[in-house]
C-alpha positions as CSV (number, residue, x, y, z in Angstrom):
1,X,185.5,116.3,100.2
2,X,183.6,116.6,97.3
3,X,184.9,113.4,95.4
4,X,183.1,110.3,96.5
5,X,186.1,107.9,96.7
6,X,184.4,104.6,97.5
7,X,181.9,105.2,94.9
8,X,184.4,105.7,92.5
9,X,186.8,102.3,93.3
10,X,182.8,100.7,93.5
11,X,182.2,101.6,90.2
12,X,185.7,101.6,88.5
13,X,185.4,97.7,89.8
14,X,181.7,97.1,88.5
15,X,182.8,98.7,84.8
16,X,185.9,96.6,85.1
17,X,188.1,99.6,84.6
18,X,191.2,100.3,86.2
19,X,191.6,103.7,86.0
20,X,189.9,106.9,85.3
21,X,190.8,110.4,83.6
22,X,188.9,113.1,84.5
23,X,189.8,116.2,82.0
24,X,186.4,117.9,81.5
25,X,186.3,121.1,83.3
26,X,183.7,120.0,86.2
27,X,184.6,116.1,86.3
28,X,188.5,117.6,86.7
29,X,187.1,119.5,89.7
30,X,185.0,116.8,91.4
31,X,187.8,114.4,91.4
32,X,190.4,117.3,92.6
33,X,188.6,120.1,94.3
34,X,191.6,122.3,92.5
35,X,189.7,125.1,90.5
36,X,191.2,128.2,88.7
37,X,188.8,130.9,87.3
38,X,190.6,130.5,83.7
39,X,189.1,126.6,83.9
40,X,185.4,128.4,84.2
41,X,186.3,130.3,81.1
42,X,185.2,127.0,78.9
43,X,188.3,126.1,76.7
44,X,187.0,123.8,74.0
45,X,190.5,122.3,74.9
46,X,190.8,120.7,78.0
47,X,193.3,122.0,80.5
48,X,193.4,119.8,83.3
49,X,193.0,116.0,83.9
50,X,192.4,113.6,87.2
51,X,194.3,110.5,87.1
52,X,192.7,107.9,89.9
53,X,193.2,104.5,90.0
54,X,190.9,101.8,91.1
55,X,193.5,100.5,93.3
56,X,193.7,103.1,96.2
57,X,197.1,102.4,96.8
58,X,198.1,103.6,93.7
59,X,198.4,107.5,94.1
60,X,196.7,109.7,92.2
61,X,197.8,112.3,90.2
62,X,197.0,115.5,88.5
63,X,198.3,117.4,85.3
64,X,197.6,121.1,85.6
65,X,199.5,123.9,83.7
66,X,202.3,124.8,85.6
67,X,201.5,129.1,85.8
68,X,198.8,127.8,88.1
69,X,200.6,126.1,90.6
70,X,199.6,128.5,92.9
71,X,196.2,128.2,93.0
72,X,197.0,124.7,95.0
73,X,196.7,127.2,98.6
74,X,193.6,128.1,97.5
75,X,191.8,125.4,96.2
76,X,193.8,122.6,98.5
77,X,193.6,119.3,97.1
78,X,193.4,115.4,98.3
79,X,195.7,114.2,95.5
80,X,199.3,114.1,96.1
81,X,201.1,113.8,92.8
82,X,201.1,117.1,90.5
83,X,202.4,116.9,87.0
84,X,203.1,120.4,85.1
85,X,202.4,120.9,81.7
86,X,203.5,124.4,79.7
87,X,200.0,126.6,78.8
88,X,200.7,129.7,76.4
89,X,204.5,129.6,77.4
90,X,203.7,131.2,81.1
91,X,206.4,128.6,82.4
92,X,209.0,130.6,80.5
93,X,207.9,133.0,82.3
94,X,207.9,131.6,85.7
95,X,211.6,129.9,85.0
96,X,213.0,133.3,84.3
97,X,215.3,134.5,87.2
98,X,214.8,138.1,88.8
99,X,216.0,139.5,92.0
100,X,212.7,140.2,93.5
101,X,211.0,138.0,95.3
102,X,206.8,137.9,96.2
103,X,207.3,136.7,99.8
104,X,206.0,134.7,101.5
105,X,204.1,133.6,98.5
106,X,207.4,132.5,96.3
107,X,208.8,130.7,99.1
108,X,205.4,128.7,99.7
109,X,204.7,128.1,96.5
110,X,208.8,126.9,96.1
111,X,208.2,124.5,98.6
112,X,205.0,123.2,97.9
113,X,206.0,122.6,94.5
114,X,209.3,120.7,95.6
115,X,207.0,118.5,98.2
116,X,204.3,117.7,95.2
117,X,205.9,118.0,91.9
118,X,206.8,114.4,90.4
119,X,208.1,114.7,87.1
120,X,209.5,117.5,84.5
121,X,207.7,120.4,82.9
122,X,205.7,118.2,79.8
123,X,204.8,120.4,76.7
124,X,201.4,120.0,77.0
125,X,198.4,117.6,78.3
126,X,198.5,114.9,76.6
127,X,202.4,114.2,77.4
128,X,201.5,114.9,80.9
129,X,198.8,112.2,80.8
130,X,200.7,109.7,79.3
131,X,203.5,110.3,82.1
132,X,201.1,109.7,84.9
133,X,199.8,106.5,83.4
134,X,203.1,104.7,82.9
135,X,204.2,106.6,86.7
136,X,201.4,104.7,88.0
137,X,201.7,101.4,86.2
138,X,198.7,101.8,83.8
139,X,200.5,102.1,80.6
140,X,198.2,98.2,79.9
141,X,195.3,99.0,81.7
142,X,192.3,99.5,80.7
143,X,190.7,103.4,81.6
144,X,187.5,105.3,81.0
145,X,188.0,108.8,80.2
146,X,185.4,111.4,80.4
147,X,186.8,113.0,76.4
148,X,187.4,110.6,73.9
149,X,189.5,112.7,72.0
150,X,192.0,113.3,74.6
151,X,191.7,109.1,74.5
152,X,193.1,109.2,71.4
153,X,195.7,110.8,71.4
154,X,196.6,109.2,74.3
155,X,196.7,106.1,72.7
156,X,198.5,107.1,70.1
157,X,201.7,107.4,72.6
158,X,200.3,104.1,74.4
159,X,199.4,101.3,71.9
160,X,198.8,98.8,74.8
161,X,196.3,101.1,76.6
162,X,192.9,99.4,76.3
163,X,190.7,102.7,76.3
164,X,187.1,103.3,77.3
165,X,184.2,106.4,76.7
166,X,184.0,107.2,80.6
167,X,181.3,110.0,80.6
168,X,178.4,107.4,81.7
169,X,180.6,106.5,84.4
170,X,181.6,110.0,86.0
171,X,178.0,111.0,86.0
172,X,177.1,107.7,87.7
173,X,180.1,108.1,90.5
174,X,179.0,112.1,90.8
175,X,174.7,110.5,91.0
176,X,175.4,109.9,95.0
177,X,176.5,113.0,96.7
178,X,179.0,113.3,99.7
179,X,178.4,115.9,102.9
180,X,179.8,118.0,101.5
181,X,178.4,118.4,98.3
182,X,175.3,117.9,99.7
183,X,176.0,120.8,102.4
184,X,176.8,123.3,99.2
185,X,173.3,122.2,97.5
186,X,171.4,122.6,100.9
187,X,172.9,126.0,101.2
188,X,172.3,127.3,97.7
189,X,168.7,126.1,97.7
190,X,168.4,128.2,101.3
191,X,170.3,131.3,99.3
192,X,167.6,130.9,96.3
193,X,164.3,130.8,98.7
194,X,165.7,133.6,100.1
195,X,166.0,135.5,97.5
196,X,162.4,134.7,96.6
197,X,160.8,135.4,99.4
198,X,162.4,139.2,99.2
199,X,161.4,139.8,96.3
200,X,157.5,138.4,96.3
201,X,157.1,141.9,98.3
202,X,158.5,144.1,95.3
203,X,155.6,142.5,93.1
204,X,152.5,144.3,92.1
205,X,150.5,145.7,89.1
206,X,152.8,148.1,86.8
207,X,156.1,146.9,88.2
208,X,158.8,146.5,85.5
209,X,159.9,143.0,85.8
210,X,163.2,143.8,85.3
211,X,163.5,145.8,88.9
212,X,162.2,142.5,90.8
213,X,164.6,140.4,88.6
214,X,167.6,142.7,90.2
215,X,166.4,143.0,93.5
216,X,166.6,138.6,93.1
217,X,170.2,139.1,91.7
218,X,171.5,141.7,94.4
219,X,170.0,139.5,97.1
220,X,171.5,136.2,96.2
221,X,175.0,137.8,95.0
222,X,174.8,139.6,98.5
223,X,175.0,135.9,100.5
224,X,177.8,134.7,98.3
225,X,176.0,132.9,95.5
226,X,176.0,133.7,91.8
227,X,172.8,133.7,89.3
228,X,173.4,131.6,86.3
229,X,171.7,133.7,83.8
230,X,172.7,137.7,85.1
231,X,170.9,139.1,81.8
232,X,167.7,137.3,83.0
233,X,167.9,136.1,87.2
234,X,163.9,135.0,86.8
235,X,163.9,133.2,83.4
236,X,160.3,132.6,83.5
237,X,157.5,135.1,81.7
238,X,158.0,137.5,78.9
239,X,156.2,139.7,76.6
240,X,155.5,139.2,72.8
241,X,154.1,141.7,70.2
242,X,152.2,143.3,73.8
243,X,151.5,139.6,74.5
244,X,152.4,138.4,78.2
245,X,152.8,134.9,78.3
246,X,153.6,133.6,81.7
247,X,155.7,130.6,80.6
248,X,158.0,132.0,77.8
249,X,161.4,131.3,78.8
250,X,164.2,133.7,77.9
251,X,162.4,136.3,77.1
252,X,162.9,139.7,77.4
253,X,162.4,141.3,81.1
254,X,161.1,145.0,80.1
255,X,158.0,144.0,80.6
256,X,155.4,145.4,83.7
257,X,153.5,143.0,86.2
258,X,149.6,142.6,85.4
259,X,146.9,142.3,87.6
260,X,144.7,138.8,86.8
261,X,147.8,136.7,85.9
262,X,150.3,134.2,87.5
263,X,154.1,134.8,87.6
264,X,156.4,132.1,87.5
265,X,159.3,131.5,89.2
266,X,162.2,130.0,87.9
267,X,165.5,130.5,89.1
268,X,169.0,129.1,88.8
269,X,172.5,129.5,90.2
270,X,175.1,128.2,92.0
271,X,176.6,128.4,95.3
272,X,180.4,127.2,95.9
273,X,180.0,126.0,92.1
274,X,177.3,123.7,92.9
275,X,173.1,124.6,91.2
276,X,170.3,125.4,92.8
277,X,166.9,125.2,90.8
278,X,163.3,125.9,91.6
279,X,159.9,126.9,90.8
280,X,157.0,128.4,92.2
281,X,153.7,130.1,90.9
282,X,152.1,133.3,92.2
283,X,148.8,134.9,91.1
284,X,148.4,138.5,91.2
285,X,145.0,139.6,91.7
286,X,141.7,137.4,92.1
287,X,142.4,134.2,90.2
288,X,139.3,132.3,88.8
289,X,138.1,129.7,90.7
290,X,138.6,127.3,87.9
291,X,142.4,128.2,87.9
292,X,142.1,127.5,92.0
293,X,140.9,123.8,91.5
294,X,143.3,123.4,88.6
295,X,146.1,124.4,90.6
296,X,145.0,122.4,93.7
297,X,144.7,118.8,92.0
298,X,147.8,119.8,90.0
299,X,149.9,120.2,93.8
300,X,147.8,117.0,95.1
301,X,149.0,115.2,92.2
302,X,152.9,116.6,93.0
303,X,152.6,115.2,96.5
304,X,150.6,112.3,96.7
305,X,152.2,110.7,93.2
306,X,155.7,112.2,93.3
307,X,156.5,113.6,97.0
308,X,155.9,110.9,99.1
309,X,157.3,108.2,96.8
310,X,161.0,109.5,96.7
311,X,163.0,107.0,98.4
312,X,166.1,104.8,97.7
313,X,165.3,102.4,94.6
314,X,162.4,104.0,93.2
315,X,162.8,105.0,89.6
316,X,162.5,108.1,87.9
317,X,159.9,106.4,85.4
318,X,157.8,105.3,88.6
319,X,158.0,109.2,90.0
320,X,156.7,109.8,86.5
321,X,153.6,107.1,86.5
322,X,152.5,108.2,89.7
323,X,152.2,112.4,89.0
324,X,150.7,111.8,86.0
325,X,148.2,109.1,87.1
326,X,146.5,111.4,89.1
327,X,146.2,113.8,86.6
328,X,144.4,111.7,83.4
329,X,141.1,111.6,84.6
330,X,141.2,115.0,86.5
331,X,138.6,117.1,85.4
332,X,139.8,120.3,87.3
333,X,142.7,120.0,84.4
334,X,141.6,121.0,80.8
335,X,144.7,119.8,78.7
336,X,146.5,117.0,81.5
337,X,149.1,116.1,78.9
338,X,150.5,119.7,79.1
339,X,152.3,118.7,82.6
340,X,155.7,117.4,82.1
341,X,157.2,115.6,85.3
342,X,161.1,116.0,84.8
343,X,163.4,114.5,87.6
344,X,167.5,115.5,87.5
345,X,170.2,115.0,89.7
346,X,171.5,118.4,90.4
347,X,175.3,119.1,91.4
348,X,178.1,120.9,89.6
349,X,175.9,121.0,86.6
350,X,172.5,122.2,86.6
351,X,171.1,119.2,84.8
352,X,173.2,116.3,85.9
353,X,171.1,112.9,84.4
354,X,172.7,109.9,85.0
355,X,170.5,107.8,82.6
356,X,173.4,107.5,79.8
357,X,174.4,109.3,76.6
358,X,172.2,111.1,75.2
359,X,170.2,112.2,78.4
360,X,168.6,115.2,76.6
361,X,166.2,113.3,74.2
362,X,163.4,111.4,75.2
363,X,163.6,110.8,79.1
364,X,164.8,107.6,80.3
365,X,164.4,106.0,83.5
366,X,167.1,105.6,86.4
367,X,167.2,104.8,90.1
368,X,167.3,106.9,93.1
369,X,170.2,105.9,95.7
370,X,170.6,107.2,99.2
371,X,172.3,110.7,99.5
372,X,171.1,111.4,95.4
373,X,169.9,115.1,95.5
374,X,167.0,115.2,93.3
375,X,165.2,118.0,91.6
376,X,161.4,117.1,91.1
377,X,159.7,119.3,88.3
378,X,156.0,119.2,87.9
379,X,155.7,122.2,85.2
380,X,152.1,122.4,83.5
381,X,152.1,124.3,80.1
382,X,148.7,124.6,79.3
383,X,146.8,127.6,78.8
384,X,142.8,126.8,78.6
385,X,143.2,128.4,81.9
386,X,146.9,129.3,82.5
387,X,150.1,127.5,83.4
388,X,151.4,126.5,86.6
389,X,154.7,124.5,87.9
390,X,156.4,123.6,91.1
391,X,160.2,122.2,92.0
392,X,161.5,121.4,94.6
393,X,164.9,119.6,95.7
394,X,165.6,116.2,97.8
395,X,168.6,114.4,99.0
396,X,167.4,111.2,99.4
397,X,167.5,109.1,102.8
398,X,168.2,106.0,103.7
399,X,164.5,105.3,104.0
400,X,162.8,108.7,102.2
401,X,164.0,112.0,101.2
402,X,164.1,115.5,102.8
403,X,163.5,118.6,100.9
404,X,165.6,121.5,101.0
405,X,162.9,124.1,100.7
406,X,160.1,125.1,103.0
407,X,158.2,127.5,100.5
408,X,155.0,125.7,100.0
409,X,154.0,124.3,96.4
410,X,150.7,125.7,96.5
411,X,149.3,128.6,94.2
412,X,150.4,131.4,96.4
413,X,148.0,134.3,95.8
414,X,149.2,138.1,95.7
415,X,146.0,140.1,96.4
């Protein structure tokens, strides 16, 4: 199950809410585990919402548009209450009789929809909302939803509805994973190394980047994962006016490997919907021994300062102090300030901070909790020498953390 239940009720209790709507795209998911490719689509509109009480004896229920019904035997669900809504008039559709039936499917579906259906076809979300809160005796209660917007207008057909901005709150629940989240992020970050590993072969002097970057995509497409960025796969190093600079992200990928210079990787995608991230550097050729030393306090910094401190009730902020102590008064490191340590929780989104809106600004601290999966970045930008970065991902244990991948963080050298 990927929704954390207990976590929820736990927080739900601790934000004194009593209920929560989940109608963004990937908190809709969490809480249901019911997906439809049109939902990956991005509608600036939402097209789904979670109803879940803090009271766990209160049912939850679901609002999904009724020409999707179907989708319920694919993408099974733990809540037992389904409210239909019309999308695009497709229930006209449905509703209109013909003599030929899609067995067994129809049937199925016929009865599925007869065991889990709980009220009328509504016109549209919002009606379906409001339906499920007075069907579940929240029509007074107080309730966090993830879009404010569908708040209001929720509101507007509930005057007694005490509403809340919920977002902080569904990243906070999602912060602690369950099994089987945490299985999907193990495997994806097994999928990803993978992929790496084939295609560290494929690089030497003259190669057109672009051929390793497919070989990457073909490789992790091939054990049922997807890449996030297909135009790109390695988003790391690009050309500029005949330039190569090794750190340039979102560049162009026409460019051909060159002896004397690092490559690095960094690659994204998901597997069962959930990210994987990470980063390595290579050198091909002889690096200087300068770079060597840089690179070497740079990793010692990684683990002695960040690596062995992840645990349950460290912060962020204290990951951050103790990379970057190391690195101040390192003389192996021309420009020290160049590194950026940068810690994420990692799930259905790439980037999931749990630190409060707006996460994207100026980092701020939060805590590490058992069964967190944490990316750790330690990327270093400068180029008196040349860059160099490493990330790696950790569910956190009750007592320390294990990392997913076994690729070492070290400069790997491509004679």
């Amino acid at each position: 199950m990927l929704f954390n239940h207990s976590r929820a009720e736990a927080k739900m209790q601790e934000a004194g809410v009593d209920a929560i709507v989940g109608a963004t795209p990937r908190n809709f998911y969490y809480a249901s585990e019911y997906w439809t490719t049109v939902a990956k689509w991005g509608h600036q509109e939402p097209i789904f919402a979670a109803i879940v009480a803090q009271d766990r004896s209160t049912e939850a229920q679901m609002v999904i548009p009724e020409g999707f019904f179907g989708n319920i035997f694919f993408y099974p669900t733990w809540i037992p209450k389904v409210r239909p809504v019309e999308m695009m008039n497709t229930a006209l559709i449905n509703h209109e009789p013909e003599e030929v039936r899609l067995e067994p499917f129809q049937s199925d579906a016929e009865a599925a929809y007869a065991q889990r259906v709980v009220a009328p076809l509504a016109e549209n979300l919002i009606e379906g909302i409001v339906g499920g809160l007075k069907d579940m005796g929240l029509a007074r209660a107080r309730v966090a939803f993830d879009d404010m917007r569908i708040a209001g207008w929720v509101k507007q057909e509930l005057p007694d509805l005490d509403v809340v901005d919920g977002h902080d709150l569904w990243l906070d629940i999602r912060k602690v994973k369950t099994a089987e989240e945490i299985e999907r992020l193990r495997t994806g970050a097994q999928i990803n190394q993978g992929a790496i590993e084939h295609i560290i072969p494929l690089i030497a002097p003259g190669v057109v980047w672009g051929e390793v970057a497919r070989a990457y995509s073909e490789y992790v497409r091939s054990h049922g994962a997807e890449v996030l960025a297909p135009e790109r796969a390695l988003q790391f190093g690009s050309e500029y006016e005949g330039e190569y600079y090794p750190d340039m992200l979102f560049g162009d990928i026409d460019w051909r490997v060159r002896s004397g210079k690092p490559i690095i990787f960094e690659s994204w995608g998901t597997f069962k919907d959930y990210h994987f991230d990470f980063s390595r550097t290579v050198f091909v050729g002889e690096p200087s021994s300068e770079y060597v030393e840089m690179c070497a306090t740079i990793h010692n910094a990684w683990r002695e300062g960040i690596q062995t401190r992840v645990r349950p009730g460290i912060s962020t902020r204290e990951l951050f102090k103790g990379g970057m102590e190391l690195l101040y008064d390192a003389p192996e490191v021309p420009t020290p300030k160049k590194t950026l340590p940068f810690f994420h929780s990692i799930g259905l989104d790439i980037i999931e901070h749990p630190s409060g809106f707006p996460a994207f600004g100026r980092l701020k601290p939060w805590e590490l909790e058992e069964n967190t999966v944490l990316n750790c970045e330690f990327l270093y930008f400068g180029h008196t020498l040349d860059p160099f970065h490493i990330e790696s991902t950790f569910v956190v244990t009750a007592d320390g953390a294990e990392c997913f991948q076994t690729m070492p963080e070290q400069l790997r050298v491509l004679a």
